[in-house]
Structure formats: structure tokens, C-alpha cells
CHARMM internal coordinates of N, CA and C (Angstrom, degrees):
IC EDIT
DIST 1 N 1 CA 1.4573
DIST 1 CA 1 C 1.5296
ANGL 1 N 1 CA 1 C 109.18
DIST 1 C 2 N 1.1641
ANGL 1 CA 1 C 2 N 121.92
DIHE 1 N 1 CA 1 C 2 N 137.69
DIST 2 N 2 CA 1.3337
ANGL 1 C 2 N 2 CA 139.50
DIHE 1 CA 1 C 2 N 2 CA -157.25
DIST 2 CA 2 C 1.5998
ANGL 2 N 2 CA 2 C 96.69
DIHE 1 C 2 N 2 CA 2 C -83.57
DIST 2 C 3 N 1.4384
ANGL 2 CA 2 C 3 N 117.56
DIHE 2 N 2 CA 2 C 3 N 151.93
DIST 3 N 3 CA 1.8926
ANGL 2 C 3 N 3 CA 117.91
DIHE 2 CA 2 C 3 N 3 CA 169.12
DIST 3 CA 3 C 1.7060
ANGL 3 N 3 CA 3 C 107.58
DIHE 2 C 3 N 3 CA 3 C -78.82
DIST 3 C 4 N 1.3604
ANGL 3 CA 3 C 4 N 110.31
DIHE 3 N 3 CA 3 C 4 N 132.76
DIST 4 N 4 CA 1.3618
ANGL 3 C 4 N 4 CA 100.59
DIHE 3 CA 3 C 4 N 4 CA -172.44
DIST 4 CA 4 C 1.2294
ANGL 4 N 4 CA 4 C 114.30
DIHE 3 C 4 N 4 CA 4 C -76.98
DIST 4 C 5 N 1.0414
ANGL 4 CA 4 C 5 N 143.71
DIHE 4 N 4 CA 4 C 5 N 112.59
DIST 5 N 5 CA 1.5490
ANGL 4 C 5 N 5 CA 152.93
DIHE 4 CA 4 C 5 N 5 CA -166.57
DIST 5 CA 5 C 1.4924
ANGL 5 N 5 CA 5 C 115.31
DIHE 4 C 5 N 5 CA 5 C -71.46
DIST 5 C 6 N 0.9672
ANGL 5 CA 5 C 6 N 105.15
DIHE 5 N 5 CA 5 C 6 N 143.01
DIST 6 N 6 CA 1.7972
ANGL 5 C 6 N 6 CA 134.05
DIHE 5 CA 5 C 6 N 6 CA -153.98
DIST 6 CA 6 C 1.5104
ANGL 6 N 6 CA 6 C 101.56
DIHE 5 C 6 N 6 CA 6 C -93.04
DIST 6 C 7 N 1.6061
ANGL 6 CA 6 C 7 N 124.61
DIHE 6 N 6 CA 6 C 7 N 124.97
DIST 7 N 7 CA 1.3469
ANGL 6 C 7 N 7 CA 102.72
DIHE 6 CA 6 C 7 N 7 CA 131.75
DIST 7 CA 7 C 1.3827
ANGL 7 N 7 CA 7 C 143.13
DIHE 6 C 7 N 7 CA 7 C -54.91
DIST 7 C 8 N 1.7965
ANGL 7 CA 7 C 8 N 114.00
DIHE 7 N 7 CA 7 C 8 N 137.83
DIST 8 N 8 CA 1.4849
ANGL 7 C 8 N 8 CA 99.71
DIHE 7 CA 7 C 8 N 8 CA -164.56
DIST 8 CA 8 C 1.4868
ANGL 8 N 8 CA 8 C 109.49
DIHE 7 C 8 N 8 CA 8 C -76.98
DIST 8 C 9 N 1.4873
ANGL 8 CA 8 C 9 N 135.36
DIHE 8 N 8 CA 8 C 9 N -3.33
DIST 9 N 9 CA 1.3271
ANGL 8 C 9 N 9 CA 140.67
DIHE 8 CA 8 C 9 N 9 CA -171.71
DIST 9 CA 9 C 1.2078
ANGL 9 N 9 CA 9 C 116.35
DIHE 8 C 9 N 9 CA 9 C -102.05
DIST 9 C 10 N 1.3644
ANGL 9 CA 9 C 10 N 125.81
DIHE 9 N 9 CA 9 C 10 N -35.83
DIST 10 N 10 CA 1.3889
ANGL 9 C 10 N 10 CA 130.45
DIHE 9 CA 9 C 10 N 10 CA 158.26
DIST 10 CA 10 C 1.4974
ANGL 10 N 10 CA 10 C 139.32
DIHE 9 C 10 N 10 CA 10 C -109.27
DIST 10 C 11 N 1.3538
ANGL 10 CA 10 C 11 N 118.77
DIHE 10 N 10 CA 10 C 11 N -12.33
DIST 11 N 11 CA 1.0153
ANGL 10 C 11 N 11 CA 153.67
DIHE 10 CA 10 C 11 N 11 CA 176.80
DIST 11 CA 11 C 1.7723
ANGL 11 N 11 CA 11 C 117.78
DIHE 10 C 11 N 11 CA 11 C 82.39
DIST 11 C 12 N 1.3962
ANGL 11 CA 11 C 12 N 113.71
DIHE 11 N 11 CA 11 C 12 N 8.35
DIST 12 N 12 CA 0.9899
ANGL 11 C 12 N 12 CA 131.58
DIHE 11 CA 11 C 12 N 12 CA -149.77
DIST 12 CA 12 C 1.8367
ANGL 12 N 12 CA 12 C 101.27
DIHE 11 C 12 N 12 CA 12 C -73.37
DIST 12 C 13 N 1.2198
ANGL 12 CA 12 C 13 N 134.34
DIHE 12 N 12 CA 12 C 13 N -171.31
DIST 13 N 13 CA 1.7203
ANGL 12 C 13 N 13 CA 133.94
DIHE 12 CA 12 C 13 N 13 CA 176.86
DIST 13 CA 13 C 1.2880
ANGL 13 N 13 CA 13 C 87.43
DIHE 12 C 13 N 13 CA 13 C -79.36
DIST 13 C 14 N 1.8442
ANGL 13 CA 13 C 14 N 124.69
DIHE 13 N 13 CA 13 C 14 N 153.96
DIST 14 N 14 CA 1.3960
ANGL 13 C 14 N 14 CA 130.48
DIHE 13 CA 13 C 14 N 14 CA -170.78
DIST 14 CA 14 C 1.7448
ANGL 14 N 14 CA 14 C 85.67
DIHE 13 C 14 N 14 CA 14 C -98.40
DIST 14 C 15 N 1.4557
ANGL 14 CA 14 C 15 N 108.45
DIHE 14 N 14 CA 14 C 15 N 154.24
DIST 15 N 15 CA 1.5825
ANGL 14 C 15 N 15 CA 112.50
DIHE 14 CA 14 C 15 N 15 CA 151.48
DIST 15 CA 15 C 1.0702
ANGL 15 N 15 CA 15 C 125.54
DIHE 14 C 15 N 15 CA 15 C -118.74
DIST 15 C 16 N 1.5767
ANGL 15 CA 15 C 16 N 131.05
DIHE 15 N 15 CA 15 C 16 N 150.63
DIST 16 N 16 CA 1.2538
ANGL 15 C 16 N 16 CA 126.46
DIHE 15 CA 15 C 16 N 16 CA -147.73
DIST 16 CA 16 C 1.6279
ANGL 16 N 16 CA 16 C 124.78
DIHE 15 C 16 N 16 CA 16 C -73.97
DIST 16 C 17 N 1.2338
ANGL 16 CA 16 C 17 N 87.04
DIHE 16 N 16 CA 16 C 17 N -11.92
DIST 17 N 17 CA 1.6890
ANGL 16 C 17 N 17 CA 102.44
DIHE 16 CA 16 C 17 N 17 CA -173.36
DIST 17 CA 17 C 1.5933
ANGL 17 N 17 CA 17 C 98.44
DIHE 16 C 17 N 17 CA 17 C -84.54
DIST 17 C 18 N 1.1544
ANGL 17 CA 17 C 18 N 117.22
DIHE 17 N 17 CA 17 C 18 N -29.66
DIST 18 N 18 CA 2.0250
ANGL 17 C 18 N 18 CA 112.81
DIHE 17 CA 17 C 18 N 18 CA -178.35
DIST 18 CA 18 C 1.3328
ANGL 18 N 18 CA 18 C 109.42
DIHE 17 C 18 N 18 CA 18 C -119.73
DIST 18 C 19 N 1.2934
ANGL 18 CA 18 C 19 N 133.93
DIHE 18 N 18 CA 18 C 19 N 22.31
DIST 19 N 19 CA 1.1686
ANGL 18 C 19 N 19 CA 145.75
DIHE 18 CA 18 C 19 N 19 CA -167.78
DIST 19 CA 19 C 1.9617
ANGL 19 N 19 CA 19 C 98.96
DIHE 18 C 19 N 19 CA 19 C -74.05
DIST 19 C 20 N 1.0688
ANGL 19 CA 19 C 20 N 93.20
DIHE 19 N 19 CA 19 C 20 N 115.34
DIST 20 N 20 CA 1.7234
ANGL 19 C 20 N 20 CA 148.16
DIHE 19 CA 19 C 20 N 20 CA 60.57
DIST 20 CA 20 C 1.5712
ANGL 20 N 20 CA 20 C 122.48
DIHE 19 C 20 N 20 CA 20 C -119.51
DIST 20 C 21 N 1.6716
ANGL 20 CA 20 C 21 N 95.59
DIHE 20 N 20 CA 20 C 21 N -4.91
DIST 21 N 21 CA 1.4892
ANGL 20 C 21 N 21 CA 102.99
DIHE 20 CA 20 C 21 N 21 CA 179.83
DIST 21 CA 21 C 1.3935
ANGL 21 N 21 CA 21 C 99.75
DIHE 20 C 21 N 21 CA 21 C -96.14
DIST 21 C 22 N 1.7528
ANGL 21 CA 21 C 22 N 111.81
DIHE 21 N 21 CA 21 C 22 N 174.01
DIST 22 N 22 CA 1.1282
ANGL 21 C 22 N 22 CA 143.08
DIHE 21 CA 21 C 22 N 22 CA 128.78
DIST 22 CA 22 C 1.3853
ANGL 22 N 22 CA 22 C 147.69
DIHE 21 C 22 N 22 CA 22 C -51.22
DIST 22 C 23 N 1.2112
ANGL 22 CA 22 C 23 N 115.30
DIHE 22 N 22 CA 22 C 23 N -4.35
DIST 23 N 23 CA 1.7564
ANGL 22 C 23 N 23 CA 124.36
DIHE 22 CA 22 C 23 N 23 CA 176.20
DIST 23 CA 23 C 1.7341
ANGL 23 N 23 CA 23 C 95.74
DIHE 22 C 23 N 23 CA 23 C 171.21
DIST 23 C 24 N 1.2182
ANGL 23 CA 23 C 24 N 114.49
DIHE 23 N 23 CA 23 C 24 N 157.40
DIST 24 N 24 CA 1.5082
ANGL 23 C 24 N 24 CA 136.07
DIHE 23 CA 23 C 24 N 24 CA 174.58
DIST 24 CA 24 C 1.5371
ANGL 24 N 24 CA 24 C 92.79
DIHE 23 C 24 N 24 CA 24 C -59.88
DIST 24 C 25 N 0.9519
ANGL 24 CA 24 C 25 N 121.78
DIHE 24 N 24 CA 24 C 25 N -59.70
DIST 25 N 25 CA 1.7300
ANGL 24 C 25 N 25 CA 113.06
DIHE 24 CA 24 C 25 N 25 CA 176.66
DIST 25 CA 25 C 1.1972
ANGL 25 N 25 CA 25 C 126.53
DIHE 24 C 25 N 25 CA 25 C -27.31
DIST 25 C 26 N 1.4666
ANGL 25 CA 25 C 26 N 112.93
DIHE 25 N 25 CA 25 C 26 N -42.69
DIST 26 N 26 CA 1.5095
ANGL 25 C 26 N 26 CA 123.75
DIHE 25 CA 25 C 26 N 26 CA -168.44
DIST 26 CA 26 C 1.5521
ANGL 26 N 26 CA 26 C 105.46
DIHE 25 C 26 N 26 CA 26 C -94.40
DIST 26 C 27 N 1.6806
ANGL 26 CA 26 C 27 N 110.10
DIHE 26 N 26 CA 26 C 27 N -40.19
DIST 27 N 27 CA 1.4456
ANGL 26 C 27 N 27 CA 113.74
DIHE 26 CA 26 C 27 N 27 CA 148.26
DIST 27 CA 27 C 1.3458
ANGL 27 N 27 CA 27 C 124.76
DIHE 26 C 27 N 27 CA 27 C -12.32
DIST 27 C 28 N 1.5154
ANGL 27 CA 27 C 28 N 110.65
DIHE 27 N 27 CA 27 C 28 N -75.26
DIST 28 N 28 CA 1.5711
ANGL 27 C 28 N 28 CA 125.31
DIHE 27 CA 27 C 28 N 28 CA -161.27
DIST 28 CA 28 C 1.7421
ANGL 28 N 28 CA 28 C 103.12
DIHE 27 C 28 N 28 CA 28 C -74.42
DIST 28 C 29 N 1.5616
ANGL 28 CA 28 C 29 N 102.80
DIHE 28 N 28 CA 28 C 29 N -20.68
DIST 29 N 29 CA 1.9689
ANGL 28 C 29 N 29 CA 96.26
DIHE 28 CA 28 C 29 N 29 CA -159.27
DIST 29 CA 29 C 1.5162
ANGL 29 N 29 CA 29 C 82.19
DIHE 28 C 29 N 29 CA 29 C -88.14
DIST 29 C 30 N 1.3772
ANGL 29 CA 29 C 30 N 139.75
DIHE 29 N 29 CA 29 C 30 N -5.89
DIST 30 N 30 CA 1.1255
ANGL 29 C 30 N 30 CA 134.84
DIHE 29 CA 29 C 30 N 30 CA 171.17
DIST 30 CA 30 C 1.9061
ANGL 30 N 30 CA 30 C 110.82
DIHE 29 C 30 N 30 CA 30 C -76.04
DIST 30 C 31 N 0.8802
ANGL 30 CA 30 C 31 N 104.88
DIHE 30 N 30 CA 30 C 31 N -56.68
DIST 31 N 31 CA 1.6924
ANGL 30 C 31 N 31 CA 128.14
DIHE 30 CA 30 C 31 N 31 CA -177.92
DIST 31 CA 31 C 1.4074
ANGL 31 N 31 CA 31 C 99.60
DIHE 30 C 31 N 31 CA 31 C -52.68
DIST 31 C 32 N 1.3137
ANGL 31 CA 31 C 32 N 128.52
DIHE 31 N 31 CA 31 C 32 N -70.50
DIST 32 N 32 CA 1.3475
ANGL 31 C 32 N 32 CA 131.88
DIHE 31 CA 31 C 32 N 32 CA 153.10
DIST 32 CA 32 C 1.9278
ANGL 32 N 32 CA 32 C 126.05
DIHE 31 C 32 N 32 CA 32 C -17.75
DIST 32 C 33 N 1.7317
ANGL 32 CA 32 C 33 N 96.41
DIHE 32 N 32 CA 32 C 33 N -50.70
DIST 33 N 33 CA 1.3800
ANGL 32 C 33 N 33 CA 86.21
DIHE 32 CA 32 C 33 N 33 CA -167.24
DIST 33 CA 33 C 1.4728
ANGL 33 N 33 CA 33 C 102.99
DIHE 32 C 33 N 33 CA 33 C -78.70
DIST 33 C 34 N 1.5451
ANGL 33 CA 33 C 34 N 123.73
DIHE 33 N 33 CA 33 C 34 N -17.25
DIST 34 N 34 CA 1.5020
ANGL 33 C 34 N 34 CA 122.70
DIHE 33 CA 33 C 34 N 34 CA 160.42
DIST 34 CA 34 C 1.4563
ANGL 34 N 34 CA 34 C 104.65
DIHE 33 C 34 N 34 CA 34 C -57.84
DIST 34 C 35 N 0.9424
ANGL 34 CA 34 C 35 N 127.85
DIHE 34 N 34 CA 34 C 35 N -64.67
DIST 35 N 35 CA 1.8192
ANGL 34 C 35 N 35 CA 123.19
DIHE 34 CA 34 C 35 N 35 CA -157.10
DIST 35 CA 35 C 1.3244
ANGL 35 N 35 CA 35 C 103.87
DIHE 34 C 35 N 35 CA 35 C -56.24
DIST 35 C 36 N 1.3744
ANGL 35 CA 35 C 36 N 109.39
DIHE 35 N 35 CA 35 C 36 N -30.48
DIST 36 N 36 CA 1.9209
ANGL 35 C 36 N 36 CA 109.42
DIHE 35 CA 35 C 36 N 36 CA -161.16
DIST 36 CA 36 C 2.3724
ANGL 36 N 36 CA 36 C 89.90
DIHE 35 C 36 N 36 CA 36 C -103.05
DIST 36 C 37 N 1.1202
ANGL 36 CA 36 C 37 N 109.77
DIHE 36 N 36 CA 36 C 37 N 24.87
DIST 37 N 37 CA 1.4242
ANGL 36 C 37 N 37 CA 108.67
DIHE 36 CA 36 C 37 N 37 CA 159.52
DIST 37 CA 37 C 1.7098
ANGL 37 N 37 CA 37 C 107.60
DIHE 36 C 37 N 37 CA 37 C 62.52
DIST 37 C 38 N 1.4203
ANGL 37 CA 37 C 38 N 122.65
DIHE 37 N 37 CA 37 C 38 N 3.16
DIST 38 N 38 CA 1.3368
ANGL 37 C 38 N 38 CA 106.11
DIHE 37 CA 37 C 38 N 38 CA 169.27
DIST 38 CA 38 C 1.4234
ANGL 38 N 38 CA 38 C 117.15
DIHE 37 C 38 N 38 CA 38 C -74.23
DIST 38 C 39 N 1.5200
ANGL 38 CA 38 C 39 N 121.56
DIHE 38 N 38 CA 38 C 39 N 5.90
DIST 39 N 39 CA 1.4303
ANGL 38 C 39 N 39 CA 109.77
DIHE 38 CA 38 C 39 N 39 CA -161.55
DIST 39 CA 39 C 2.0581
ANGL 39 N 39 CA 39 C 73.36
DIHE 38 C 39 N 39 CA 39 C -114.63
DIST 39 C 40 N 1.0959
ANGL 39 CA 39 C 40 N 111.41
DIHE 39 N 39 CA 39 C 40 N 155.40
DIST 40 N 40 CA 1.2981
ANGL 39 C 40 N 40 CA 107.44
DIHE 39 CA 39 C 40 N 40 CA 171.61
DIST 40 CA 40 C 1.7273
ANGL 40 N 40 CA 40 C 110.57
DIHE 39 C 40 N 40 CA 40 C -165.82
DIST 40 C 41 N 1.2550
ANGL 40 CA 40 C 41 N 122.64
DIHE 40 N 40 CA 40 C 41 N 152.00
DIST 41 N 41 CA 1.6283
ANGL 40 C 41 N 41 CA 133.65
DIHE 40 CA 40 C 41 N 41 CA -144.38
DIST 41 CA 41 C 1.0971
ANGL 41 N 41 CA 41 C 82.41
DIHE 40 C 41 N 41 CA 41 C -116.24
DIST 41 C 42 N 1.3156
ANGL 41 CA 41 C 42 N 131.19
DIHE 41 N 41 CA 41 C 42 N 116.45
DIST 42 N 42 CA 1.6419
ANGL 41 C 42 N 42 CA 105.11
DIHE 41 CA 41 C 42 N 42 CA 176.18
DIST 42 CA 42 C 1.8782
ANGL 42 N 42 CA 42 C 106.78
DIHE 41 C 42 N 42 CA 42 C -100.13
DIST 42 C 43 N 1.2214
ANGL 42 CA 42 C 43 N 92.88
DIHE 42 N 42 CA 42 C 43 N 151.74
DIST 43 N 43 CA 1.6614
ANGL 42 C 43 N 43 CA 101.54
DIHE 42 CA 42 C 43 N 43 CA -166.14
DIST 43 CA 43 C 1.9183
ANGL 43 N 43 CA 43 C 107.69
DIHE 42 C 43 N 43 CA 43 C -94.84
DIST 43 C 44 N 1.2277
ANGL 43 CA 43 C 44 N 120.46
DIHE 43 N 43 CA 43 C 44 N 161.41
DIST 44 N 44 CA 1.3015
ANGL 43 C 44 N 44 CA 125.10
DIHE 43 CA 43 C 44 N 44 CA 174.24
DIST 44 CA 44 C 1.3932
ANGL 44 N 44 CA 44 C 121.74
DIHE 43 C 44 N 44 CA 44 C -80.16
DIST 44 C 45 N 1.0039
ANGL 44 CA 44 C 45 N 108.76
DIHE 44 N 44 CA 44 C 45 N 138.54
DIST 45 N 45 CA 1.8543
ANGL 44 C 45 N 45 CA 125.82
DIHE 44 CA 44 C 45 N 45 CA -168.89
DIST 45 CA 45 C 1.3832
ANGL 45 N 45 CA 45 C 103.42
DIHE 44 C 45 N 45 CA 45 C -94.42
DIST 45 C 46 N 1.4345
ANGL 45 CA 45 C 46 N 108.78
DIHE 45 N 45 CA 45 C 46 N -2.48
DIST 46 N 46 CA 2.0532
ANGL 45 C 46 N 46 CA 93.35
DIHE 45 CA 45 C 46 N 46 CA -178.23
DIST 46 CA 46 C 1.1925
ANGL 46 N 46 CA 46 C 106.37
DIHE 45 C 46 N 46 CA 46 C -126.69
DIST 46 C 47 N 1.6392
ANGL 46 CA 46 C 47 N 125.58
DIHE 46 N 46 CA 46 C 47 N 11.02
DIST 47 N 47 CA 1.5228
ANGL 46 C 47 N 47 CA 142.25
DIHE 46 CA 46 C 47 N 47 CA 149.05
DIST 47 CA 47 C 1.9965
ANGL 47 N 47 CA 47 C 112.15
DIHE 46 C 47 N 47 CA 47 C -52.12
DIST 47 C 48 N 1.0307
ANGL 47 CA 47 C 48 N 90.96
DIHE 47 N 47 CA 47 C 48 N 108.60
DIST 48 N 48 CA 1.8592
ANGL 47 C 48 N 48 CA 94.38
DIHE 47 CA 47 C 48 N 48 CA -173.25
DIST 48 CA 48 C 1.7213
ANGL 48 N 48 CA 48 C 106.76
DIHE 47 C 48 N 48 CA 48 C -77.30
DIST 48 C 49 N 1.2107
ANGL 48 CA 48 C 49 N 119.23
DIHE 48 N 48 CA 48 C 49 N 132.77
DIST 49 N 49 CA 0.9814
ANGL 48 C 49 N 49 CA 111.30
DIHE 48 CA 48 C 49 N 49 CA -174.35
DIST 49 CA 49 C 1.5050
ANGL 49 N 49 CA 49 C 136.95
DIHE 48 C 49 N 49 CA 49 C -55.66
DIST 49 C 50 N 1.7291
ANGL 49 CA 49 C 50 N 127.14
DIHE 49 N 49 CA 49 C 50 N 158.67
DIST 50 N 50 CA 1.5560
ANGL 49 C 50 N 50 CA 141.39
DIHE 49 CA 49 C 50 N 50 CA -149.03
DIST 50 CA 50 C 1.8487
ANGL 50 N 50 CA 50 C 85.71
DIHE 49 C 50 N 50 CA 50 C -59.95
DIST 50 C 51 N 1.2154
ANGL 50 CA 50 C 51 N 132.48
DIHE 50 N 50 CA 50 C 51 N 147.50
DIST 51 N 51 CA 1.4811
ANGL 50 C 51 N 51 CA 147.55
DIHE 50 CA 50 C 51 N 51 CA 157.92
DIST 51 CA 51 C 1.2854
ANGL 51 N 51 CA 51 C 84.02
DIHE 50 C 51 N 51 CA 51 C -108.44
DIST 51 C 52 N 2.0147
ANGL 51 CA 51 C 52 N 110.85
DIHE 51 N 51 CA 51 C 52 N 121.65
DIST 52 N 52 CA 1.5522
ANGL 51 C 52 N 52 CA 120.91
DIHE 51 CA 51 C 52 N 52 CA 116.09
DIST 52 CA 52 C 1.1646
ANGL 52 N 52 CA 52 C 144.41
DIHE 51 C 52 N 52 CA 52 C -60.37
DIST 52 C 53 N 1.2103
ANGL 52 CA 52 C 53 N 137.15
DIHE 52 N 52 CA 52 C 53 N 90.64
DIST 53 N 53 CA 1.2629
ANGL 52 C 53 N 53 CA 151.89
DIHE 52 CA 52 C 53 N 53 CA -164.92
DIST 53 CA 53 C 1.4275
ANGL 53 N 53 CA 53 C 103.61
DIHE 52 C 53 N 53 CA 53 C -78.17
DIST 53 C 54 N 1.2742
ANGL 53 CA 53 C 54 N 127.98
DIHE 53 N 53 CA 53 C 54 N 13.16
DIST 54 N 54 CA 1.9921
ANGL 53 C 54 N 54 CA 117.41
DIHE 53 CA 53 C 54 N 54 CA -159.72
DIST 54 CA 54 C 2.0084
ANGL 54 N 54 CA 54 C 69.50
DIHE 53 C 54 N 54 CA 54 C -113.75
DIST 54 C 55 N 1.0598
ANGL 54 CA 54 C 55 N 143.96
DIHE 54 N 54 CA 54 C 55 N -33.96
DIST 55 N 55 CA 1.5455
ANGL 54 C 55 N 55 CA 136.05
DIHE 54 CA 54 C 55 N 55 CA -173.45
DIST 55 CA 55 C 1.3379
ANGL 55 N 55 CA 55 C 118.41
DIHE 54 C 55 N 55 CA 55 C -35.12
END
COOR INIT
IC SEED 1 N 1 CA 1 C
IC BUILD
């Protein structure tokens, strides 16, 4: 038997229709916390910067 999996925002049982969440609510406060920049990818510092070659 499988572990029943968690929403990551509330911790609540996921349902299949909003999965990984638990309700469209928790959906959107997710979607949100991307748009409003708290969720963030962090990028590499020893990547030398993009060359335009069309100059």
C-alpha cells in the first residue's frame, strides 16, 4: 500500500483533480507564490555571461 501523499501547502490528503494539491485554493496560493517571486530557481555564479554574436 502506497504512503498517502500530502499537500505541499497544507498538508492536507491530495485530490486527484488538483494533485499535488488538495483543493484549487491551495493550487492558486501556489501559482501566486511563483508570480509574486517567493519561489525562486537559483541560477549559477560561475556561468560567464550570454555573447551576442549578431554585433
Amino acid at each position: 500500500m502506497a504512503a498517502e501523499k500530502k499537500c505541499p501547502i497544507c498538508g492536507k490528503p491530495t485530490v486527484e483533480k488538483y494533485k499535488p494539491f488538495c483543493s484549487k485554493r491551495c493550487a492558486d496560493v501556489d501559482l501566486n507564490r511563483w508570480l509574486t517571486g517567493s519561489y525562486v530557481i537559483p541560477g549559477r555564479d560561475d556561468e560567464p555571461p550570454a555573447e551576442n554574436d549578431d554585433e
